[in-house]
C-alpha positions as CSV (number, residue, x, y, z in Angstrom):
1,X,-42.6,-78.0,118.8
2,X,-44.9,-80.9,117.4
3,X,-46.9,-79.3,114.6
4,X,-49.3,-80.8,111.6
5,X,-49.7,-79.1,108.3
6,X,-53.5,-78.1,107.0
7,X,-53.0,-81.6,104.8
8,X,-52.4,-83.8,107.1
9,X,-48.4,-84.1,107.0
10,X,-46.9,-84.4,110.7
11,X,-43.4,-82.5,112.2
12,X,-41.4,-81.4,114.8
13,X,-39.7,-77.8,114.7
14,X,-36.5,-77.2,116.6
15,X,-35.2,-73.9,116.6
16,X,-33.2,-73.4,119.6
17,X,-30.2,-72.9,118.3
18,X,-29.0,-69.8,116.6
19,X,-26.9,-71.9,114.1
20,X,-28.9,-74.7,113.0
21,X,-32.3,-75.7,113.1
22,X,-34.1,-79.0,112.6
23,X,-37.2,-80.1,111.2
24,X,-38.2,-83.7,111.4
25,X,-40.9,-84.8,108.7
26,X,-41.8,-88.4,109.3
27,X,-39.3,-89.3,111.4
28,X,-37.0,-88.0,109.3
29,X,-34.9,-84.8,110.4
30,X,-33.8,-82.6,108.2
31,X,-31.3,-80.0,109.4
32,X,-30.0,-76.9,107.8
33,X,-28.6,-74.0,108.7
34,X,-31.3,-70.6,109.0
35,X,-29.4,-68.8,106.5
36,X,-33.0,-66.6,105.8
37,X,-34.0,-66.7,109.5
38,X,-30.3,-65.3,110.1
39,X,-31.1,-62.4,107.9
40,X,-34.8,-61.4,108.3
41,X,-34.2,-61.8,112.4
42,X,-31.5,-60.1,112.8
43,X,-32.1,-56.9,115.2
44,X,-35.0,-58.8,117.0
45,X,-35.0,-60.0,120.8
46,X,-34.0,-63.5,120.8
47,X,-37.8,-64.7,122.3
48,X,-38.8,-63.0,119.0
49,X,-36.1,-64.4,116.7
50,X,-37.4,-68.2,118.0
51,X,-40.7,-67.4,117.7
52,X,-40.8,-66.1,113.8
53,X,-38.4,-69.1,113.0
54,X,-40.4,-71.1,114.4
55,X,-43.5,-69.9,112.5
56,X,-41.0,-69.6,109.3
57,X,-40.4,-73.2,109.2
58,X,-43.7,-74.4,110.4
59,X,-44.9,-72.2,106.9
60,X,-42.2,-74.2,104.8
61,X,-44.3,-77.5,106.1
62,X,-47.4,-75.9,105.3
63,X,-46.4,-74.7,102.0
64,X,-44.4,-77.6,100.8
65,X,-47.5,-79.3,98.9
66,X,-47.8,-76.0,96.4
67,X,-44.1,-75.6,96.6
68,X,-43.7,-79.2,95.0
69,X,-46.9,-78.7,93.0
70,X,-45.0,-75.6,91.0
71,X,-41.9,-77.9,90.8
72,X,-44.0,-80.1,89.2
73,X,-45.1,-78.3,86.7
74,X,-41.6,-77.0,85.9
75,X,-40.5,-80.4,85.5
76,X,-43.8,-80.8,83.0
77,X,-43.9,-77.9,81.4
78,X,-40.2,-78.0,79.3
79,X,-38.9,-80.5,77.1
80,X,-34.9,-81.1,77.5
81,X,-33.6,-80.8,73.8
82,X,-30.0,-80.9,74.3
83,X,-28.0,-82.3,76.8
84,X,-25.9,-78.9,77.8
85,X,-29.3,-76.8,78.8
86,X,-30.8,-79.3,80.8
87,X,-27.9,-78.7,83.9
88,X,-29.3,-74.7,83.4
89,X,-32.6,-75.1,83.0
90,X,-32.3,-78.0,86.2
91,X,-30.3,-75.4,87.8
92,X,-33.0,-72.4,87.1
93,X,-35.8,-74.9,88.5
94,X,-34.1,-75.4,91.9
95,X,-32.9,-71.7,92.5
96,X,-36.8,-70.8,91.7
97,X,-38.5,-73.5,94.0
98,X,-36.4,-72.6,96.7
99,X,-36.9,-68.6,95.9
100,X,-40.7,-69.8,95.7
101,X,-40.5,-71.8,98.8
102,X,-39.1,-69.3,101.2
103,X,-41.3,-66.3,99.5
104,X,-44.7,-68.7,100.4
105,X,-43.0,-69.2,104.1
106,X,-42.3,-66.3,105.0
107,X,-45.7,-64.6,103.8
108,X,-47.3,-67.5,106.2
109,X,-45.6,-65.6,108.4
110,X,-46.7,-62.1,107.9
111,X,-49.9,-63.6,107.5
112,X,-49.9,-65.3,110.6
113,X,-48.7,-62.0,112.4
114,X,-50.6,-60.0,110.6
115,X,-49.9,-55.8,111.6
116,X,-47.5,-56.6,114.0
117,X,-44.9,-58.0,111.6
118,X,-45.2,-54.7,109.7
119,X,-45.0,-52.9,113.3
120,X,-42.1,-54.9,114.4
121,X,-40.0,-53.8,111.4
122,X,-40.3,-50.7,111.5
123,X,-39.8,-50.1,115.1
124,X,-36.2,-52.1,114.5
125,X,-35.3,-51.5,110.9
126,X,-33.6,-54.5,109.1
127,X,-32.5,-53.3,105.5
128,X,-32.0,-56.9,104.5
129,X,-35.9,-57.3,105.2
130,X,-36.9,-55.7,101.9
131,X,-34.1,-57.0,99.6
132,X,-35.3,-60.2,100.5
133,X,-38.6,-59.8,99.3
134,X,-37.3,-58.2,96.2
135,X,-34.5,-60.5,95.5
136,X,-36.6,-63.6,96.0
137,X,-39.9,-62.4,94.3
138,X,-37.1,-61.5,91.4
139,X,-35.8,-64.9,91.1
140,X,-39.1,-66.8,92.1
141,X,-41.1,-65.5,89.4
142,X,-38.5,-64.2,86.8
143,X,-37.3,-68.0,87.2
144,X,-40.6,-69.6,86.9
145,X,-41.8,-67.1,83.9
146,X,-38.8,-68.6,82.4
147,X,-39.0,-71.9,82.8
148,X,-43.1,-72.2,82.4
149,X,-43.8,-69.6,79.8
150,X,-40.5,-68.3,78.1
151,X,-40.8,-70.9,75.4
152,X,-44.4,-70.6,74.5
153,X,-46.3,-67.4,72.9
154,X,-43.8,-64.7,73.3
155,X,-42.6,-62.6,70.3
156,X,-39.9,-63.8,68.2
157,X,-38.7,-62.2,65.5
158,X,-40.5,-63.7,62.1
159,X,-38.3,-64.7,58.6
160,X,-40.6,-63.2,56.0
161,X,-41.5,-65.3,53.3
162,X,-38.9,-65.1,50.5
163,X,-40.3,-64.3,46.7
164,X,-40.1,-67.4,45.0
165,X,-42.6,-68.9,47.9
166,X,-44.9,-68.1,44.7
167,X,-45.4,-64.0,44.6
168,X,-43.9,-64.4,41.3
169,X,-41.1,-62.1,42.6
170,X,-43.9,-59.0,43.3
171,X,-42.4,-58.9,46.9
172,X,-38.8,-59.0,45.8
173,X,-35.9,-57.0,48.0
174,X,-38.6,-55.1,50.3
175,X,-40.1,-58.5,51.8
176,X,-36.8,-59.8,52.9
177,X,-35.7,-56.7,54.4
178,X,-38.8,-56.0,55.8
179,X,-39.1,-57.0,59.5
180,X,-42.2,-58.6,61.5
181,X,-42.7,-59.6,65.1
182,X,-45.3,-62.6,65.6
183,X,-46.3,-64.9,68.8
184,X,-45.6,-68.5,67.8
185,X,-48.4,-70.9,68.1
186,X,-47.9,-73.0,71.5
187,X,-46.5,-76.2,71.1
């Protein structure tokens, strides 16, 4: 199926087969195998099955722009300090654009179907329909919190200011063991 995204980008969808589909973006084709489609399918009649793949991977074209836009502001949003994290925090930025990327394409779908993908769940009940929208939604956003915000304004825990910063001792014992939580200032 030849399809264009609502910005412009031209592809061809081929989900025929149950094992691997194909989508070509500029003449390029990039096959992988329906790992989500397998799951959040399974149970349905196979004219069904095509059809939501089909509009399931027509949604990843039309949500790739915002899909690379948050990757890009991943990328921006963290300095890499030292050399160990950055394979994690590389690591958490893929696992969370792809848990952000099938979350958009999937609501294109429900979108798309509107009542009847809600209908045609619960008439065939797939258990694996609502751990996926957990599990992705968990790692999307708990990943992206992370890597966008974790590092900027949350509480951390505060060293009070020792005596001789000029108290002339007045604080003494109590101001050390005395604990504070603060927000640091953003970078």
């Amino acid at each position: 199926m030849r399809v264009r995204a609502w910005y412009g980008l031209a592809g061809e969808i081929d989900v025929a087969g149950p094992r691997w589909h194909v989508v070509r973006v500029a003449g390029v084709p990039l096959g992988h195998p329906p790992l989500v489609n397998l799951a959040l399918r399974r149970g349905l009649a196979a004219d069904e099955r095509a059809r939501l793949s089909g509009l399931h991977e027509l949604g990843h074209l039309q949500t790739l722009a915002l899909a690379h836009g948050l990757a890009l502001l991943w990328m921006g949003g963290r300095r890499h300090r030292a050399r160990g994290r950055r394979l994690g925090w590389v690591t958490a930025a893929l696992v969370a654009h792809h848990a952000v990327w099938e979350l958009a394409s999937e609501a294109y779908v429900v979108l798309r179907e509107g009542v009847a993908y809600r209908t045609r769940y619960r008439t065939r009940p797939n258990r694996l329909v609502p751990l996926f929208w957990v599990v992705t939604a968990g790692l999307g956003l708990g990943l992206s919190w992370w890597l966008i915000g974790a590092r900027r304004g949350l509480p951390v825990r505060a060293h009070p200011r020792p005596a001789s910063l000029g108290d002339g001792g007045r604080l003494g014992a109590a101001a050390l063991n005395k604990s504070r939580w603060t927000s640091l200032p953003p970078p």
